[in-house]
C-alpha positions in Angstrom: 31.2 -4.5 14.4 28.2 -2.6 15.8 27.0 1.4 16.0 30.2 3.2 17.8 27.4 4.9 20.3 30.5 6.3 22.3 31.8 8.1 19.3 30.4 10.5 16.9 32.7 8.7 14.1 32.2 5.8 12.1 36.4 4.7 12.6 36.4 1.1 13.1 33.1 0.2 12.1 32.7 -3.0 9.7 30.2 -4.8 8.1 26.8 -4.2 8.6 24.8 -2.6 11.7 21.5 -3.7 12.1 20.9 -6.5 13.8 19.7 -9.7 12.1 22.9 -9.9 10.3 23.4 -13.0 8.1 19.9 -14.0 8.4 16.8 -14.5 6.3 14.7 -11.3 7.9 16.1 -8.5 5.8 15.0 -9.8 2.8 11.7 -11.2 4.1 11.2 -7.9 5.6 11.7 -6.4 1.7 9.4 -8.7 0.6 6.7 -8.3 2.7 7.3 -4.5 2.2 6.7 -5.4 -2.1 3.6 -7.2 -1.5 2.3 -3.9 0.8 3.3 -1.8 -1.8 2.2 -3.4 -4.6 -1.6 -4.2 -2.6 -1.4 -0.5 -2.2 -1.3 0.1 -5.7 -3.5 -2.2 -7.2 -6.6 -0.7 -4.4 -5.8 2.3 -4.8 -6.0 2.1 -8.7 -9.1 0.1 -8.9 -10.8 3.0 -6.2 -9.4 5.4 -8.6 -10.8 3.9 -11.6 -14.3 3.6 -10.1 -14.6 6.9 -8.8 -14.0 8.6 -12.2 -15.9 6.2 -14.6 -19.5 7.8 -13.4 -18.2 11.5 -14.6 -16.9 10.3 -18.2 
């Protein structure tokens, strides 16, 4: 398990190879990355929204 760093093949190589590996931060780490991406949305939309309503 791991990156083969000595080898410039993936032969061997199982599972996954990041660490944090069977825990709880890869999917918190998505989640946070939701919420940012939705927040991002939603101001950017309402900015949007203001700026043109003056030249309708």
């Amino acid at each position: 398990m791991g990156f083969p760093f000595d080898t410039p093949t993936w032969d061997g190589v199982s599972g996954a190879i990041f660490m944090g590996v069977g825990s709880a931060m890869p999917g918190l780490f998505s989640l946070i990355a939701i919420v940012i991406c939705i927040a991002a949305l939603v101001i950017g939309n309402t900015k949007e929204a203001g700026k043109y309503k003056p030249h309708k």
